[in-house]
C-alpha positions as CSV (number, residue, x, y, z in Angstrom):
1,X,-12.5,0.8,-22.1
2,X,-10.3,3.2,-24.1
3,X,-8.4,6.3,-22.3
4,X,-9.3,9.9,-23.1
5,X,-6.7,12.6,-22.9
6,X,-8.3,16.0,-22.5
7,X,-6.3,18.9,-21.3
8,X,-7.8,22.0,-20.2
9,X,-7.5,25.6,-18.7
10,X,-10.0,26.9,-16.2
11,X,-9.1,30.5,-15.9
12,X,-12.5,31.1,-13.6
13,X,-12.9,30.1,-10.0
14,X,-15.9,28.6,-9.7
15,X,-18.2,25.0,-9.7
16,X,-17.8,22.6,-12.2
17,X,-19.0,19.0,-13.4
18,X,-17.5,16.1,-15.1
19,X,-19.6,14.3,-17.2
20,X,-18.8,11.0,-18.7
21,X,-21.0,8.9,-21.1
22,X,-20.0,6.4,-23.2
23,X,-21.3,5.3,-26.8
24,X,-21.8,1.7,-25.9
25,X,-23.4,1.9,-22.8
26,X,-20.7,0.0,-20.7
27,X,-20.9,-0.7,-17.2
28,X,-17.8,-0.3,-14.6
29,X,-15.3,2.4,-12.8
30,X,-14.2,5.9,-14.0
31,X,-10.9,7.2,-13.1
32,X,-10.2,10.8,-13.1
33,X,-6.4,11.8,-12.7
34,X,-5.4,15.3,-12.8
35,X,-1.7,16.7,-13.7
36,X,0.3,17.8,-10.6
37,X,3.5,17.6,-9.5
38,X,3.7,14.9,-7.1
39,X,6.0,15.3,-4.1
40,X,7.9,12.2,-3.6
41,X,10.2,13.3,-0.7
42,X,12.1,10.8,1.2
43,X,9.4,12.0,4.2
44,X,6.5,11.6,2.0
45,X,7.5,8.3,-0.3
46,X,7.0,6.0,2.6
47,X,3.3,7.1,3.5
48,X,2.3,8.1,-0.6
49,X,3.1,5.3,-2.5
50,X,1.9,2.7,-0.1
51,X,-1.4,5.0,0.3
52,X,-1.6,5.1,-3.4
53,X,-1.0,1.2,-3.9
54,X,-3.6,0.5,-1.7
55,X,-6.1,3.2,-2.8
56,X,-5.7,1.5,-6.5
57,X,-5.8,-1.9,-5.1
58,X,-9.2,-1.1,-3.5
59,X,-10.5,0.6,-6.4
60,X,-9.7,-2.4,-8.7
61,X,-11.4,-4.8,-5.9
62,X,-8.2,-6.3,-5.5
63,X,-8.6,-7.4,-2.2
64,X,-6.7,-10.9,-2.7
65,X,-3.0,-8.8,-3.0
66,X,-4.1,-6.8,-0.1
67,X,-4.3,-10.1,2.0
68,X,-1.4,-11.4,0.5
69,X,0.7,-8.2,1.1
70,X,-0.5,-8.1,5.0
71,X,0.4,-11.7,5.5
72,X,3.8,-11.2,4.1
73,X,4.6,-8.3,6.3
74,X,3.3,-10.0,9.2
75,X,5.4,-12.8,8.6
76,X,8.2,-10.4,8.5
77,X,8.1,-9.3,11.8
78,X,6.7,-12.1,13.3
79,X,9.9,-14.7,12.3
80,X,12.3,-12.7,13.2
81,X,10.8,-12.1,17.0
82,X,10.6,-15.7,16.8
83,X,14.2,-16.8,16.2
84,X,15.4,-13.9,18.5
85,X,12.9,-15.7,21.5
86,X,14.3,-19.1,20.8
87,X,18.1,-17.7,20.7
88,X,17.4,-16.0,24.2
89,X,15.8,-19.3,25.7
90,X,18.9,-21.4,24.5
91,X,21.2,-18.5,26.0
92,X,19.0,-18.9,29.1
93,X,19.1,-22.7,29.0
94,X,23.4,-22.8,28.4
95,X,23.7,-20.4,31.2
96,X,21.4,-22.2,33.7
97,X,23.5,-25.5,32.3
98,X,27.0,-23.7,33.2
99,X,25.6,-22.3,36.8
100,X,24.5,-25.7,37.5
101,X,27.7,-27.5,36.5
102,X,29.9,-24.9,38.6
């Protein structure tokens, strides 16, 4: 698979088709990307680039760093929620102890 750069003005409004053939007959994707100015604003990074890392992942089949990923961020929040739990049960546990005791 090689990479064609092609750059191009349309100056009519109208329908138009890609065509892509190649010499040896290969089998696989195509990716299209087109030049724009990509808007990377602190209210649009956190919802584009993951969007865009999964859209690639998905493209490529990658479905293994998808899983991976998900796990990782569940285990994120889930550990956390977990130590908090068990330091609110051994608050609970003390101050039974101390009421108890008085």
């Amino acid at each position: 698979m090689g990479k064609a750069r092609i750059r191009t003005y349309i100056h009519v409004d109208g329908k138009y088709f890609i065509i892509v053939t190649d010499e040896k007959n290969q089998a696989g994707k195509y990716s299209l990307t087109v030049e724009t100015i990509e808007d990377f604003s602190e209210e649009n990074i956190f919802v584009i680039l993951p969007k865009s890392w999964y859209e690639t992942k998905i493209f490529f089949n990658d479905y293994i760093s998808i899983i991976i990923s998900f796990l990782i961020l569940t285990l994120l929040v889930i550990i956390p929620i977990t130590l908090i739990i068990k330091k609110i049960k051994k608050i609970q546990q003390a101050s039974k102890i101390h009421v108890q005791n008085n």
